[in-house]
N, C-alpha and C positions, 0 to 999 in steps of 0.2 A: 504493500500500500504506500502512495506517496504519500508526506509530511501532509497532518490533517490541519499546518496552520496554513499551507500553501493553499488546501483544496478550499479553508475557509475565506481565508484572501480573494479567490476564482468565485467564490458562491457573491459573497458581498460586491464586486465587482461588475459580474454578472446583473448583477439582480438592479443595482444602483446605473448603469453603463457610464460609470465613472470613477477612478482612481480616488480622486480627491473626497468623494464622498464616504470610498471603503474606508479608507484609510480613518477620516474622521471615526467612525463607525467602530472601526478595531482599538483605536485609539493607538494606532502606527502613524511613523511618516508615510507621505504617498512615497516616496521613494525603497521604502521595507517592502510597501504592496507590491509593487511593479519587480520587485527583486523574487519576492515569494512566486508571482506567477510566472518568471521568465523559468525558474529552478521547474518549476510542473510542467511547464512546455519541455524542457528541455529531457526532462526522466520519462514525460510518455511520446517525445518523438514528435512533437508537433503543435502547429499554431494555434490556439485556443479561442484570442480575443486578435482584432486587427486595432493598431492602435493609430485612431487618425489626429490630424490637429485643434478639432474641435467635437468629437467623441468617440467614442469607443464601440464596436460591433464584435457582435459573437463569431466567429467561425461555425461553418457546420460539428466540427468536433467539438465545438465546444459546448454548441447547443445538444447534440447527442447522449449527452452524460447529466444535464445540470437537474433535470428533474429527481434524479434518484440520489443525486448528492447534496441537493436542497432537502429534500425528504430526509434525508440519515439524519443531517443535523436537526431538525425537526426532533428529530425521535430524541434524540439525545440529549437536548436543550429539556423534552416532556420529561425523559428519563430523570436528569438531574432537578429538577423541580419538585419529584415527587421523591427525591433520595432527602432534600430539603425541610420537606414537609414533614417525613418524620422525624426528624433531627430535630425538627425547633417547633413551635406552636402552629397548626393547620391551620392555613390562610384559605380562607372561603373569595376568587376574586369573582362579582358581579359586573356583567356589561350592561346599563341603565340608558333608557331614551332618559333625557335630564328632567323633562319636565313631571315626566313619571316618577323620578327619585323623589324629585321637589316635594310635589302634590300628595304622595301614596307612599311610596314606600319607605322611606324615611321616619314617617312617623311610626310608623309599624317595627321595623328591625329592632329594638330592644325587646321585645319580646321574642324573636327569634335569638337574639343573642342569650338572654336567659336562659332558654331552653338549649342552649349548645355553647356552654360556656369553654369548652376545650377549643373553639374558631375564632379567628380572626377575622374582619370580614374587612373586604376593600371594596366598595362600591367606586367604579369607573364610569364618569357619563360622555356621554359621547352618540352622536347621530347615526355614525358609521356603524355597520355591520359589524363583528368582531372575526378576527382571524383567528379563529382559539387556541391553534400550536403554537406560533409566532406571536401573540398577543399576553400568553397567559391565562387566557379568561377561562373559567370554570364552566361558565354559566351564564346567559345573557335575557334580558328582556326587551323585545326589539318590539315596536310598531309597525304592522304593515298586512300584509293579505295572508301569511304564515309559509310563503313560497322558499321551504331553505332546504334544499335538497344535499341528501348524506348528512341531515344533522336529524338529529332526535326533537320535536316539539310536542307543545300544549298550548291551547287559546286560555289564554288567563279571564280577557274581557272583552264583548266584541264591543267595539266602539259606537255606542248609539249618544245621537249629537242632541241636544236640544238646547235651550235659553237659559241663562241665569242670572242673576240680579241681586244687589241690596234690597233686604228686605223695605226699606223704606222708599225703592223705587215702586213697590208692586203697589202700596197706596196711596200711592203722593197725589199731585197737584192733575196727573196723569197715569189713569189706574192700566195696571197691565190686565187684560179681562182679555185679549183673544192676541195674533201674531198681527192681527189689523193694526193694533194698540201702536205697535214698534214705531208705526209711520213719526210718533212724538217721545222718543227717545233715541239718545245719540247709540250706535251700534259699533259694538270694538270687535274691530277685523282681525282676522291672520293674515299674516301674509301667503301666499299661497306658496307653496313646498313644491320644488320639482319629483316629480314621480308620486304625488298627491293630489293631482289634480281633479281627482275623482269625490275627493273628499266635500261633503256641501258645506262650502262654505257660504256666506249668509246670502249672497245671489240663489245660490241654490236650495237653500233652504225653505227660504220663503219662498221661493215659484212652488217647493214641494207642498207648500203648504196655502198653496192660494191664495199669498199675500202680495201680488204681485207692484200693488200700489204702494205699499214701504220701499222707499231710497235705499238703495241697495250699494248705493254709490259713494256715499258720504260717509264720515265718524273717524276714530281713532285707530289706529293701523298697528298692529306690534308683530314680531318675530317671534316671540316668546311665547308661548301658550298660558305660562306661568304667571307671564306677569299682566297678561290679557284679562286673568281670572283677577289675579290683585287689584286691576283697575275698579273691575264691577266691583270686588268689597268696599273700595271705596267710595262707591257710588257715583265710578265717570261714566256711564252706560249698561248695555245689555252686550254680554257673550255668548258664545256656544262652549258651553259647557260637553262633557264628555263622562259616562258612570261611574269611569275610575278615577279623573283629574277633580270631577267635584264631591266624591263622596263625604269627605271630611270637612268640606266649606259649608255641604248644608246639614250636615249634621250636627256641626258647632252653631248653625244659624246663620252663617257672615252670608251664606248665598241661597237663594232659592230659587226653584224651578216655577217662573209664573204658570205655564200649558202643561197638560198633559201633553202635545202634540211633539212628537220625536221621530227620529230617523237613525234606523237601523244598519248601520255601514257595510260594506265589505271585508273593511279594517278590522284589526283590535290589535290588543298587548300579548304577545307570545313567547313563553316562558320556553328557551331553547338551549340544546347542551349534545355536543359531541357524543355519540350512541359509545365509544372506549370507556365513558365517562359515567353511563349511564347508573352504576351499581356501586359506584362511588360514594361510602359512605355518608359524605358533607354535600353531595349532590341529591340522594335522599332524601336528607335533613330537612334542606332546605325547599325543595320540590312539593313533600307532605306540609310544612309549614306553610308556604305561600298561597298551595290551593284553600289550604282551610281557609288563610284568613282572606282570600278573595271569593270564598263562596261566602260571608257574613257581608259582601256589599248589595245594598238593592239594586235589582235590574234599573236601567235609564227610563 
């Protein structure tokens, strides 16, 4: 076998099609990289990488081999993680849509952690999908239609959208009494999310709902879902709320739902986890914990 710092030199290189960046990465000079990979050219007889003046390309040899020696390191990087984890305190890591931590799950994990006091747990937020060998992640909660193929999932909540508001918006000066009402309330938007465009956002909503005469046009605009909802506790408008992002706002009172009328998504929150991984003690744990306590929220 050639030197496994050269083959990882080749993988980082590869992967990056840039010296400067392995190098960063290994935390070598680029000049150690470019020495390790010329030493692997030279012991297996041939060019690897073409090195030009403004980037770097594979050779066919080189591309021939990198899948399975991406993959070893993979394995081995898994390997040592979990030589790790018995050595020192088991680290539970979670991949969280953020506004999901915010809203739900956050307030809830000290009771998971009670009950699994031998874990550490690291909640990671982040929009992105999770790479699970390469990332670390145990375990992730994604947003979306549940399409993750060769992974193991569960629908936690399907996403049903409806209204919600300061309660002292529902009998103010301007009572909420049907989605007609909305035409005399200011309405706080999302932004629209690419690959979400299916999602009803408030155009859509109200045509679903035969409001067609509510300005669909106008109001307050945010990125955040999080802080959309904070807005209404403060009573700058009306949102769409979601069964799992407002469970705990109108349960403490800050938000209520004026309409019974809602819309049933395609979407929801999807509790997912590499199938190697599946009988994984702390995967378990945490699996049985989070359905229970998502079966105690009310449907939307």
């Amino acid at each position: 076998m050639p030197s496994l710092r050269a083959l990882r030199a080749f993988e980082a290189v590869a992967r990056h099609l840039s010296f400067s960046k392995a190098a960063e990465e290994l935390h070598v000079s680029q000049a150690a990289v470019s020495q390790q990979i010329k030493a692997l050219e030279l012991e297996l007889g041939g060019l690897l990488l073409r090195r030009g003046s403004r980037q770097v390309e594979l050779t066919d040899t080189g591309r021939v081999g990198l899948i399975e020696i991406r993959e070893s390191f993979d394995l081995m990087a898994r390997g040592v993680r979990r030589m790790r984890a018995h050595l020192e305190r088991q680290l539970l890591t979670i991949r969280v849509e953020p506004t999901f931590a915010a809203t739900w799950l956050v307030a809830r994990l000290d009771q998971f952690r009670r009950a699994n006091e031998e874990l550490d747990v690291l909640i990671d937020t982040s929009l992105e999908f999770p790479d699970f060998d390469r990332e670390g992640i145990d375990i992730a909660i994604c947003f979306g239609t549940g399409d993750h193929p060769r992974l193991e999932g569960q629908l936690l909540f399907r996403d049903v959208v409806f209204p919600v508001c300061s309660p002292r918006l529902l009998h103010g000066l301007k009572p909420l009494n049907s989605p007609a009402d909305l035409a005399h309330h200011t309405l706080l938007h999302l932004e629209t999310v690419p690959g979400y465009e299916d999602w009803p956002y408030w155009h859509g909503w109200l045509r679903a709902m035969g409001a067609e005469k509510v300005d669909a046009s106008h109001g307050m605009r945010f990125t955040d879902h999080a802080v959309a909802l904070q807005a209404a506790v403060e009573g700058e408008g009306v949102a769409l709320g979601t069964t799992a992002l407002v469970a705990d706002y109108i349960a403490s009172g800050r938000l209520v739902a004026p309409f019974e009328e809602h819309i049933v998504t395609k979407f929801g929150y999807y509790l997912v986890w590499p199938g190697a991984l599946a009988a994984a003690p702390k995967i378990v744990a945490f699996r049985n914990w989070i359905f229970g306590a998502a079966s105690m929220v009310r449907p939307g």
